[in-house]
C-alpha positions in Angstrom: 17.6 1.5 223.7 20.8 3.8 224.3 22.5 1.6 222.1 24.0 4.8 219.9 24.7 6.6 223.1 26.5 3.6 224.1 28.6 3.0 220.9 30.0 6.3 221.5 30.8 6.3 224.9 33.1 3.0 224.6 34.8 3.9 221.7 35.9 7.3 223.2 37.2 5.5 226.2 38.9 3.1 223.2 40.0 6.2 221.1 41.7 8.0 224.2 43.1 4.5 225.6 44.7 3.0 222.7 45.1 6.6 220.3 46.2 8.9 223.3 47.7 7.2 226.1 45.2 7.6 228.7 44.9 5.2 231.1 42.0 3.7 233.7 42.2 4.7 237.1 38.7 4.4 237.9 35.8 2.2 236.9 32.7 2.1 238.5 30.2 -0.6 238.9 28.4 -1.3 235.7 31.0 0.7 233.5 29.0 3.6 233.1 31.5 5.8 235.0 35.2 6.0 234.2 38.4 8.3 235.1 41.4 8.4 232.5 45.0 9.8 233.0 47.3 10.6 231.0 51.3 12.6 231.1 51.1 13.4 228.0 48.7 16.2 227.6 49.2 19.1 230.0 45.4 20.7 228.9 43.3 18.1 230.6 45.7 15.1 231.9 42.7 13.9 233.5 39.1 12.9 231.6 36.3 11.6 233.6 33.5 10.0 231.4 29.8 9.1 232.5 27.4 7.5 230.0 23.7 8.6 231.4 20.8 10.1 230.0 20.4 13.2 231.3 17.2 14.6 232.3 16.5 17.3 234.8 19.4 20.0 235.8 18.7 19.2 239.5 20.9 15.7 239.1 23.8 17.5 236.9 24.1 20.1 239.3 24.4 17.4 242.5 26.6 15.2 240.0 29.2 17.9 238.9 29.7 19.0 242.6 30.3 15.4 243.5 33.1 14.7 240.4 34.8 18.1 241.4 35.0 16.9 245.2 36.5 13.1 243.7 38.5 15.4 241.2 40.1 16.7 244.2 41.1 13.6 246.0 42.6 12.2 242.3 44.5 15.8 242.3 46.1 15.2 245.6 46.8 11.2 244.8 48.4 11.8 241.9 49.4 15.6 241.1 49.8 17.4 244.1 49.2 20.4 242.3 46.8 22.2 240.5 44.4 20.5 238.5 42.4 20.6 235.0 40.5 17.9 234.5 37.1 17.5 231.8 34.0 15.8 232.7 32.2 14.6 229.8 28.4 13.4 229.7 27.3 11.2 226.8 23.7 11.6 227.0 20.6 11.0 224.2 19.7 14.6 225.0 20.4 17.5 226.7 18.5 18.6 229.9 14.9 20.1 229.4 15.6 22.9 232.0 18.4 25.4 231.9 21.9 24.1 232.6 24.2 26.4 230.7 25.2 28.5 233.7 26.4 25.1 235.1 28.6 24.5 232.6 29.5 28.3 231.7 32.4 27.6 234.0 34.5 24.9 235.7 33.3 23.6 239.2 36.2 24.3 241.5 37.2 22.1 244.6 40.4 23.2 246.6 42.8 23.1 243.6 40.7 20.7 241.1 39.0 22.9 238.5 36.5 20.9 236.5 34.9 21.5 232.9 32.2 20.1 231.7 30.7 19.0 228.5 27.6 17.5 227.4 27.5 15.6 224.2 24.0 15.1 223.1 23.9 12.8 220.8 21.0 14.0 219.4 23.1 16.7 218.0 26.4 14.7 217.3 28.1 15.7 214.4 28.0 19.8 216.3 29.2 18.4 219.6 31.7 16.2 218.5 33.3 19.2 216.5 33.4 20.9 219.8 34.7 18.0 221.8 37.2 17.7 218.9 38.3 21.1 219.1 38.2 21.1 222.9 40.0 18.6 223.6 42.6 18.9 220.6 42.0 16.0 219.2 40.7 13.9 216.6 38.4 11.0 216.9 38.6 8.6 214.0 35.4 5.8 215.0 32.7 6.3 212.6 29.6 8.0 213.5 26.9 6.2 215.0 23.8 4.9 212.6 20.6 3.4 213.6 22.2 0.1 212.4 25.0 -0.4 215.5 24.0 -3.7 216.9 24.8 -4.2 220.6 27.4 -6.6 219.5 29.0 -4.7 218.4 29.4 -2.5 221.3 30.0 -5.1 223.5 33.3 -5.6 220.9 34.2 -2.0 221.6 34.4 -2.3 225.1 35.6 -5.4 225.4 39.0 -3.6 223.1 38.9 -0.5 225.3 38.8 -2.6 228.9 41.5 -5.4 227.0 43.9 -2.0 226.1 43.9 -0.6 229.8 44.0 -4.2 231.1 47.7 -4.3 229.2 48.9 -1.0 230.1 47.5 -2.5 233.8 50.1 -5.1 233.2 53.0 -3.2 231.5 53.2 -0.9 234.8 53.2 -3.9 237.1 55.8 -5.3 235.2 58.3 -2.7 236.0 57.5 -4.0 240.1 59.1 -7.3 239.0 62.0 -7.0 237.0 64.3 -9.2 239.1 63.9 -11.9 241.7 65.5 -10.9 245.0 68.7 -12.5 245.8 71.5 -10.0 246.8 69.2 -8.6 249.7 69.2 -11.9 251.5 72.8 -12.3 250.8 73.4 -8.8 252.8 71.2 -10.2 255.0 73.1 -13.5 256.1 76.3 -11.4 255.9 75.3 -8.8 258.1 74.2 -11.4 261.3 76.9 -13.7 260.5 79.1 -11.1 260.8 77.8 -9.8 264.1 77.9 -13.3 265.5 81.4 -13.8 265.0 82.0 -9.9 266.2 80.4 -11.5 269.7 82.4 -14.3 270.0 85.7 -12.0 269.0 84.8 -9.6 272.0 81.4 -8.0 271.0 79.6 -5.5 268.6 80.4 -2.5 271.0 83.7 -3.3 271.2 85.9 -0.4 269.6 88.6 -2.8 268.7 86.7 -5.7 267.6 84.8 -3.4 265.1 88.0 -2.0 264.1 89.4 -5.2 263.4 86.4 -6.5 261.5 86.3 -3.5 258.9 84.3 -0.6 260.8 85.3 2.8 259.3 88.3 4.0 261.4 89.3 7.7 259.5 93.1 6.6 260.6 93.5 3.5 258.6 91.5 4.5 255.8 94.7 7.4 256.0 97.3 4.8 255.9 95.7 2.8 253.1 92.8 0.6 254.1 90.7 1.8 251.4 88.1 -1.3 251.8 86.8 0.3 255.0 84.5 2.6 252.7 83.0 -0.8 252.2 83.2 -3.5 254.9 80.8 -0.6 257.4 78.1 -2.1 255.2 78.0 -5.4 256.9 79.5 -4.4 260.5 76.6 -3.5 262.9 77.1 -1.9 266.5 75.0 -4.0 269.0 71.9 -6.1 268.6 68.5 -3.4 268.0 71.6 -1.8 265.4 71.2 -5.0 263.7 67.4 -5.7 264.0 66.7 -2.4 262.9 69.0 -2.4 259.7 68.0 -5.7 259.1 64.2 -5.3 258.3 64.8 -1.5 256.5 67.1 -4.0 254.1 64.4 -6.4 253.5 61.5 -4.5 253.0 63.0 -1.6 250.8 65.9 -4.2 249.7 63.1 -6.7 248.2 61.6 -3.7 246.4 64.4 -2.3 244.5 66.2 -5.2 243.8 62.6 -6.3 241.8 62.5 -2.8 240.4 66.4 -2.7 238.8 67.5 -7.1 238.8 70.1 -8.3 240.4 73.5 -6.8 238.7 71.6 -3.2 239.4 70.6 -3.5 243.0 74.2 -4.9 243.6 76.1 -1.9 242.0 73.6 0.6 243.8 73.9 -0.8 246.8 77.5 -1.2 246.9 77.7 2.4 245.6 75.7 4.0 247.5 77.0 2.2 250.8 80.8 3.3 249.9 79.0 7.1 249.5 77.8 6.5 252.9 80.8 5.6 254.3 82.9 8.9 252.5 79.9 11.3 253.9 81.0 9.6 257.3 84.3 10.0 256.8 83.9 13.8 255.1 82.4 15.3 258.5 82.5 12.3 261.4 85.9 11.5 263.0 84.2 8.9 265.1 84.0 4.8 264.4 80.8 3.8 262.3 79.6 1.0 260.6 76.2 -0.3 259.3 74.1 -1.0 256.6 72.0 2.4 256.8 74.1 4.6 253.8 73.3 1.4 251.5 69.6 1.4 252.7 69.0 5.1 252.2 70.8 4.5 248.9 67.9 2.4 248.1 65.6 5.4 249.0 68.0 6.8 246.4 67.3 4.9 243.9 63.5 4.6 244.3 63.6 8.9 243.8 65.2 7.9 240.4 62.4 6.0 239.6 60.0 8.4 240.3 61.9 10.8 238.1 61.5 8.5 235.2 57.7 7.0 236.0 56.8 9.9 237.9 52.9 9.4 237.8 53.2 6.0 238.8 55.6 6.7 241.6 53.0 8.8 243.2 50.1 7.0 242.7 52.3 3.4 243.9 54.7 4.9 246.7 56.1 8.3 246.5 54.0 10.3 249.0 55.5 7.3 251.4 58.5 6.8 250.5 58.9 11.0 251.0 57.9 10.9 254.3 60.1 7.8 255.2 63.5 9.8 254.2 62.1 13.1 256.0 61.4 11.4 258.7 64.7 9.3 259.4 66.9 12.8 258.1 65.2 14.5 260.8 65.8 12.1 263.3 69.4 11.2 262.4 69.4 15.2 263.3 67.8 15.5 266.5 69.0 12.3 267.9 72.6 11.9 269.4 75.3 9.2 268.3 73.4 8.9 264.5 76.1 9.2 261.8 73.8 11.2 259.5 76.4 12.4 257.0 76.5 8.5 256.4 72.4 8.4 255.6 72.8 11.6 253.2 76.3 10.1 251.4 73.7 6.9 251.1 71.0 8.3 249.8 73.2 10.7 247.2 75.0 7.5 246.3 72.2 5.6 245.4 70.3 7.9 243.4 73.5 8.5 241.3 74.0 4.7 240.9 70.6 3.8 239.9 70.9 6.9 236.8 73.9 5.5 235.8 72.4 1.8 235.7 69.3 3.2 234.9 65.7 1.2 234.8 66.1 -2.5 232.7 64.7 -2.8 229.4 64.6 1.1 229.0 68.0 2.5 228.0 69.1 6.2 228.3 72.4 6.4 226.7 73.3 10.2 227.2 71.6 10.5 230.5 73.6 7.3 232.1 76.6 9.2 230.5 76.1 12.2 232.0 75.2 10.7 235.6 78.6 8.7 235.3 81.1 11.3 234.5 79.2 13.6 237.2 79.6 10.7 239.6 83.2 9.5 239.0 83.7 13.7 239.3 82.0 14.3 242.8 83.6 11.4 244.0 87.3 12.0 243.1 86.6 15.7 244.6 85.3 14.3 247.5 88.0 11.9 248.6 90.7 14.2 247.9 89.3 16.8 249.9 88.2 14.2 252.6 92.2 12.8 252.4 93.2 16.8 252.5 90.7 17.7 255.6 91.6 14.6 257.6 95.1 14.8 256.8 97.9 12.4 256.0 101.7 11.5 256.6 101.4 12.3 260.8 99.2 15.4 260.5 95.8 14.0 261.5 93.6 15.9 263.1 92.3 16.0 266.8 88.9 14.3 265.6 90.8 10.9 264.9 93.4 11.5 268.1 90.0 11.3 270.3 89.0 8.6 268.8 92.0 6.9 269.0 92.0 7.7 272.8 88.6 6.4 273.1 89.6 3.0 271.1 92.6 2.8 273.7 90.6 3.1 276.9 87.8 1.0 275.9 90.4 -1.7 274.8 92.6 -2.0 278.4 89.2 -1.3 280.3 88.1 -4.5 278.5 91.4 -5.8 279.3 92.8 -6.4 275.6 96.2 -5.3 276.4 97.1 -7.8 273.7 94.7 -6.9 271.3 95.6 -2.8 271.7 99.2 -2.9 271.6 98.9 -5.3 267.9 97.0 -2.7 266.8 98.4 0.8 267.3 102.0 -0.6 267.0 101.0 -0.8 263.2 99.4 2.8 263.5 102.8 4.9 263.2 101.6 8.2 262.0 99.5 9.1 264.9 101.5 11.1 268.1 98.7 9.4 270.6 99.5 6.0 269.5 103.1 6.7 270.4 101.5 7.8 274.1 99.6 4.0 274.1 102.9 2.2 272.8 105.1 3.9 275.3 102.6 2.9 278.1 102.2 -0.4 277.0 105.6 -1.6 276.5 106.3 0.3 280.0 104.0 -2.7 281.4 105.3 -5.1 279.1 108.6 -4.0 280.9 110.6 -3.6 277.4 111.8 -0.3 278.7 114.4 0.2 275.5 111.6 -0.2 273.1 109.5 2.3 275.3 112.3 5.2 274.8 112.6 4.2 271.2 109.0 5.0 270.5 109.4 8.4 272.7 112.4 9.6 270.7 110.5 8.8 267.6 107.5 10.4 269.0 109.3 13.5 269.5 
């Protein structure tokens, strides 16, 4: 009994499934309710199918009202905007009482419009030319005869289940491209790096962070070009470290199974160095840490939900959103958070992971593009960043703070030693001059002292 009605209900699932690229969202217990999605089909992306024999109006009317209120919660899941989706019965008759005004026109909830259709398959070959024509497609499966075994039905679903079971599997697939190894590499680097920065003199120690690579705007002006990169290991004090420290392994983990290895390690390299130039673009001060290359990772998990971007928001978009929102505004209300750094991260990283782009799915012309546009923005960018902060002695007040800040600090913490080896290498600044002058006074090398004066003058 129902065996027709049956037949036709699994191999329309199997039709759209394997024929149409819809896939499963929702199955419910006993199979005789299920929810498809699709991208690909912009009239009704989402199909929801019920096999039950109608009877009485009163039950379609409470039924339609309840698959317009789910409608809505699939909407906001997975669309966040309006929605058209088609609710299909597949029932041996139609109701005995009048439904059409039920039907006559879709069943709105917030911003999910539902339409329904009833295909009684006691009038088959009529409805299915509607469904057909509704739906703008064409279903191939034979009609149903008095002959269909349940066997056979039971082979039909067992195809249509099996199909969405392998699409299932394809999307997980993209979760696990590549076995994390570069984020626990950053890892160890970053506290083995602070634990030698304690034993130098400590983490909040303006010339111990100098020395071990923190961005300093007046070296990278004399040359040291590697302190774009060495920031992303250098941390300032311990919570700085903690806190960097777990962001890296939760979101590292993720996108280093997303893109493999060699990806992760160019993004996060990348996007660490953009960090590091937004830093240096609009922040005088010293700053190091790991958070440009961890919101570069937020960077490159938008570029994934630009290429998957159903999946994205049914997985981890509407989080990963709020996370970025969330620190930005922060970084903004909170004093002593280098923010240009999080926004030259997260920048950096979405343009590294298009120009890697997602493994086993190339994009020739798109990674083309993304690379010349990148290479492009950066040059700009560090030749207006050398321009604004100045070179060959004309550095701006920003870095002569600094500088005065980096002195202090260092004979408060009396590293006499330590101060005068390093500004007697920084010759383009007038305030290291002032420091030298001072500090060879106390070193009583008085003819040295005037040397530096004249030359300061």
């Amino acid at each position: 009994m129902g065996v027709r009605e049956d037949y036709i209900y699994w191999s329309m699932v199997k039709e759209l499934t394997t024929s149409y690229d819809y896939r499963v969202i929702t199955i419910a217990e006993g199979h005789q309710e299920i929810w498809l999605e699709t991208d690909r089909d912009q009239s009704f992306p989402v199909i929801r199918l019920m096999r039950h024999d109608i009877d009485w109006t009163n039950w379609l009317k409470r039924d339609i009202e309840r698959t317009a209120l789910n409608g809505e919660q699939i909407r906001k899941q997975l669309y966040r905007r309006p929605l058209k989706a088609l609710n299909i019965y597949i029932s041996e008759f139609a109701p005995v009482d009048d439904y059409d005004y039920l039907i006559r026109e879709p069943a709105v909830n917030n911003k999910a419009a539902i339409h329904t259709f009833i295909m009684d398959v006691s009038k088959y070959e009529q409805k299915s030319e509607e469904l057909q024509r509704l739906l703008d497609k064409r279903f191939i499966f034979k009609a149903p005869d008095d002959d269909i075994k349940e066997g056979q039905v039971a082979y039909i679903k067992q195809s249509a289940l099996s199909a969405s079971a392998q699409r299932v599997k394809k999307e997980q697939e993209l979760f696990t491209v590549g076995k994390p190894f570069f984020t626990y590499v950053f890892a160890v680097l970053q506290i083995a790096v602070f634990f030698l920065m304690e034993l130098r003199g400590g983490s909040t120690n303006s010339l111990t962070l100098i020395e071990f690579g923190a961005k300093y705007n007046p070296l990278i002006l004399q040359g040291e070009w590697w302190r774009f990169f060495t920031p992303i290991i250098v941390h300032i004090g311990l919570l700085h470290l903690l806190m960097n420290a777990l962001s890296l392994y939760f979101l590292g983990i993720l996108v280093e199974r997303i893109y493999g290895r060699s990806r992760f390690l160019l993004i996060y390299l990348f996007a660490g160095f953009a960090g590091t130039l937004g830093s240096f673009l609009m922040n005088a001060n010293i700053s190091a840490g790991a958070s440009g290359a961890i919101f570069g990772c937020f960077g490159a998990l938008l570029y994934f939900g630009i290429v998957h971007p159903k999946l994205f928001f049914r997985t981890m978009g509407a989080n990963v959103i709020i996370l970025i929102l969330f620190n930005l505004i922060y970084g903004f209300s909170v004093e002593g958070i280098d923010n240009a750094g999080h926004i030259g991260g997260l920048i950096g990283g979405f343009l590294a992971a298009g120009i890697v782009h997602l493994p086993k799915s190339k994009q020739p012309a798109r990674q083309i593009i993304f690379a010349a546009a990148t290479a492009l923005l950066t040059f700009w960018l560090l030749q207006w960043g050398y321009d604004m902060n100045g070179t060959q002695g004309s550095a701006p007040a920003g870095n002569e703070s600094v500088a005065a800040q980096v002195a202090q600090d260092s004979i408060a913490d009396g590293e006499e030693v330590m101060a005068y080896e390093f500004f007697k290498n920084d010759t383009e600044a007038p305030f290291s001059f002032f420091i030298l002058e001072n500090l060879e006074y106390e070193k009583k090398n008085l003819q040295t002292a005037e040397e530096s004066n004249l030359e300061s003058t």
